[in-house]
Structure formats: structure tokens, C-alpha cells
N, C-alpha and C positions, 0 to 999 in steps of 0.2 A: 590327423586320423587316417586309419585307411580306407576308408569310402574318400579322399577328399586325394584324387588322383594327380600326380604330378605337372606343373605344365611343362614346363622343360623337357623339350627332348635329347636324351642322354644317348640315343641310339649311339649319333655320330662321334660322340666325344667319348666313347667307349672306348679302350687300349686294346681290340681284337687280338687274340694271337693268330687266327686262321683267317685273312682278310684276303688272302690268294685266292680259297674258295668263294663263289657267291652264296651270299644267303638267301634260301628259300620261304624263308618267313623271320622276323623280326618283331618283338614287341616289348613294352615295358609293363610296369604293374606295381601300387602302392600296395601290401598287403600282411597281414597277419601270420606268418609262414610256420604257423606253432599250433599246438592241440588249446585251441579257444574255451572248451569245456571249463576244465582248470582253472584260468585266468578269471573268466567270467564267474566261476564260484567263489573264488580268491576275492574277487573285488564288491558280489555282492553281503560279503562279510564284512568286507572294509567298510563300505558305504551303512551297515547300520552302527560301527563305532564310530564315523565322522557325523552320523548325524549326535549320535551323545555327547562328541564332544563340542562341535557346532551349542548344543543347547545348554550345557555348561557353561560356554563361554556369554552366554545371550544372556543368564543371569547376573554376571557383572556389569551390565547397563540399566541404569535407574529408569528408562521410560521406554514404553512400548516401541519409537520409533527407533530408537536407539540398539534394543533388543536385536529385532528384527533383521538391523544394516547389521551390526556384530554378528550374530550367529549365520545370517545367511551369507557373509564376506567369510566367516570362519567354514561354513560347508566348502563355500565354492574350490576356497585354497583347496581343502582337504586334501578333494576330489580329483582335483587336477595333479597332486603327487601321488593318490594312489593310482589315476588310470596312468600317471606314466610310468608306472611300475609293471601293473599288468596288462596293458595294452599297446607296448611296443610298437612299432611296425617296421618294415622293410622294404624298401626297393630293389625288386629284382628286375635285371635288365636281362632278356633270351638272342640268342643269335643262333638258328640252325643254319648248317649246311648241309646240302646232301646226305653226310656222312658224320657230322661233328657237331656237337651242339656244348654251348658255353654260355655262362650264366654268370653274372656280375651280380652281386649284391651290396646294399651295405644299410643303415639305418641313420635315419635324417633327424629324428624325433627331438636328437639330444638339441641341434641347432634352433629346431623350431622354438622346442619349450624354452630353452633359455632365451628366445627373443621376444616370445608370449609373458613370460614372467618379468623379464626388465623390462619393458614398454606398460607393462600392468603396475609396476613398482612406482614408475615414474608417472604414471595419471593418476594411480590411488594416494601414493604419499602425501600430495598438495591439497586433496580431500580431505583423510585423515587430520592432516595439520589444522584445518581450518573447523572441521567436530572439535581436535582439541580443544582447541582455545575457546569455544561453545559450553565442551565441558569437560572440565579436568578430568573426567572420573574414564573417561575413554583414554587414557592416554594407551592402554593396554592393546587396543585397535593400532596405533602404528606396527605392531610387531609382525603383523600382518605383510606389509609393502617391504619391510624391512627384512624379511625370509624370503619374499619373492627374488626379494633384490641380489641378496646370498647366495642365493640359488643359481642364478641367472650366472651368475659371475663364475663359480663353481661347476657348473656344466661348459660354460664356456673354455677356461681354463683346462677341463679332463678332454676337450675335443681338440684343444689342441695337439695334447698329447698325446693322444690317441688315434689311429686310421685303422677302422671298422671295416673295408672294403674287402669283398670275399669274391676269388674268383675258380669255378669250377667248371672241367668240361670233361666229355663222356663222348662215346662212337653210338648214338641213340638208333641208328642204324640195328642194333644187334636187337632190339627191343624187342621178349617176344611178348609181353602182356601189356594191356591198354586196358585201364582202370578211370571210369571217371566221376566221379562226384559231384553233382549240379549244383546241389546248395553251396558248396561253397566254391563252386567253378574251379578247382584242381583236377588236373590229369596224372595219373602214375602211371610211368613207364618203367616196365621191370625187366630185367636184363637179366644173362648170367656174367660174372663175373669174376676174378679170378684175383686177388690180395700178390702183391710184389712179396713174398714172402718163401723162405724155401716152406715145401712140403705142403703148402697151399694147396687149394682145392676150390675148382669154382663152386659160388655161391650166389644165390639170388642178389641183385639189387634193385632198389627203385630211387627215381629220381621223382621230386612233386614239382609241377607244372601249375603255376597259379594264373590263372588271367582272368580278364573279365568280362562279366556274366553277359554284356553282347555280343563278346566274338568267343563265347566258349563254342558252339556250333561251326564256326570256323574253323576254329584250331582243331579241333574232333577228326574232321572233315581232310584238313592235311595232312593230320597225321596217320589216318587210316589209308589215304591215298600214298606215302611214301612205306606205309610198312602194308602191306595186304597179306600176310603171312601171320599178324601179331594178331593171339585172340584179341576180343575188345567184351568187355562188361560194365555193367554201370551198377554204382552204388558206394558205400562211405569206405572213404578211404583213413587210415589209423595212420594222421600227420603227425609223426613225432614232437 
């Protein structure tokens, strides 16, 4: 999840392309880098069809204890494929210089869950087995470990194929607006900007700054000291 911040640190193991310059500040950050609104109303929709169908599945168990372990093993799954649907996250890693700022990204999630769901497969299966043979009538309950299991294998397999890693950089130097948003501790820096394109024309940009909520006062703090030129205001910033 993103409150559950990385321990590893990535700084050094970064692929910098500006490592000639020094950097004036450096941080990382596990974070949600998307408009949360959405997601969060996306999920509390899910979350009341996972409870119906959690209690659909609670009626194919002949006794109240039985119930209870089915439907609440059938919420739990649910729940756990729809928040990782809607509740993504990403590691962004920051590097300023002076004059150059660059930002690594990429999303861990896929690795976690598939190691969350096979480790769950392989402790719930040996449970299950043993309700089985209790009573037949659960046999329905394995399918449960046995979609984890799937899963698990299936995320593993797309990560292989896949490399998610995003790397962008910008002159933050040019910055003339300093935008910050507390509740969710992002900073926007907006620039003018100018498209490699003929007949182009500059245009605004903004770059979001996410970090966290102890050292947002710090980062504030820097960056008004490197730009003294850039207004600064506070209030919600519209994270694409």
C-alpha cells in the first residue's frame, strides 16, 4: 500500500543521467500519483457487490461456522483484487540539481500481490483440504487458494515481461509557479514550456511533486529558497 513506505533505498542504485552535477536535495516516496477521488468511488461500488457476492457464496455452507469462514475468505479475496485494481501505487524516486531535476518511477504492486496471493495459496490450500475432508460440501472453498494461486503465477509471468520503469527530467530552474497541496503533500511546479514541434508555441507546464507529510515543510522550504522569483500559493492541486 502506499502509506507502507519502501525500505530500500533506491537513491544510489538509481541510473542518474546528470551525476556530474551535485544534487541539492534527493528523496524517495511510495505514492498514489493519480486523482484518488475516482478510484476511491470505483472501489466503494465494488466493495458493496463483493460484499453480495461474499454472502451468496456464505449460503452454500450448511452451518453457521462454516458460513461465516466461506463468505468472509470469499470478501477477503474480493477485496484484495479490487484494491489492486483501484489502488495502484508508485515509487517515485527525485534527484534535483541546481538546474535539473529527474524523476524515476515505476510500480512495485504487481511483485508484492503476486507474492501476497502465492504465500496465501500455499497456507490457505492445506486449511481448505483439511474443511474438505470435514465436509464435502465445501469442496467449493478450495477454488478460493486455487485463484490466488493463478493469480500469483499470472502477475508473475506479465512482470517478467514487462519493465514499467519511467524516467523524466525538466530545467525546474525555469519554475515560475509553486502550488502546494497539504492534504495530500504534492507540490506543482509550473513552467513555460515549449513542444519540439514546428510552429509550436510555449505553453504552461506542471510537474507533481509528491513527498511526505514530515518533510513536506522542508521541501517547501527548498524550493522557495532555489526559486525566490516563483509565486507560491497553497491549495488543491487537479492531479491528473
Amino acid at each position: 500500500m502506499w502509506f507502507i513506505q519502501p525500505k530500500q533505498d533506491y537513491i544510489p542504485e538509481i541510473p542518474w543521467k546528470h551525476t556530474d552535477e551535485p544534487a541539492i536535495m534527493a528523496w524517495q516516496i511510495r505514492a498514489r500519483n493519480y486523482n484518488t477521488f475516482v478510484t476511491n468511488t470505483i472501489l466503494f461500488v465494488l466493495t458493496l457487490i463483493n460484499i453480495g457476492a461474499a454472502y451468496a457464496m456464505s449460503l452454500l455452507a450448511e452451518t453457521l461456522f462454516f458460513s461465516f469462514l466461506v463468505g468472509g475468505g470469499a470478501f477477503l479475496f474480493f477485496m484484495l483484487i479490487s484494491m489492486s485494481v483501484t489502488h495502484d501505487t508508485t515509487i517515485l524516486v527525485y534527484r534535483f540539481t541546481e538546474t535539473l531535476a529527474e524523476e524515476y518511477s515505476w510500480k512495485p504492486q504487481a511483485a508484492a500481490a503476486a507474492s501476497f496471493l502465492k504465500w496465501s495459496a500455499i497456507i490457505l490450500l492445506p486449511i481448505v483440504g483439511v474443511l474438505i475432508l470435514m465436509d464435502p460440501s465445501l469442496v467449493i472453498a478450495g477454488i478460493g487458494p486455487l485463484g490466488m494461486g493463478l493469480m500469483a503465477w499470472m502477475m508473475g509471468t506479465q512482470q517478467a515481461k514487462q519493465s514499467n520503469s519511467r524516467h523524466e527530467e525538466w530545467t525546474w530552474e525555469k519554475t515560475e509557479h509553486i502550488k502546494v497541496w497539504r492534504k495530500r503533500s504534492i507540490i506543482a511546479l509550473t513552467y513555460q514550456w515549449k513542444p519540439f514541434s514546428k510552429n509550436s508555441y510555449y505553453r504552461p507546464r506542471t510537474h507533481f511533486i509528491f513527498c511526505r507529510a514530515d518533510e513536506l515543510d522542508e521541501r517547501i522550504q527548498l524550493f522557495k529558497e532555489h526559486l525566490p522569483d516563483a509565486e507560491y500559493e497553497e491549495g488543491k492541486v487537479n492531479v491528473l
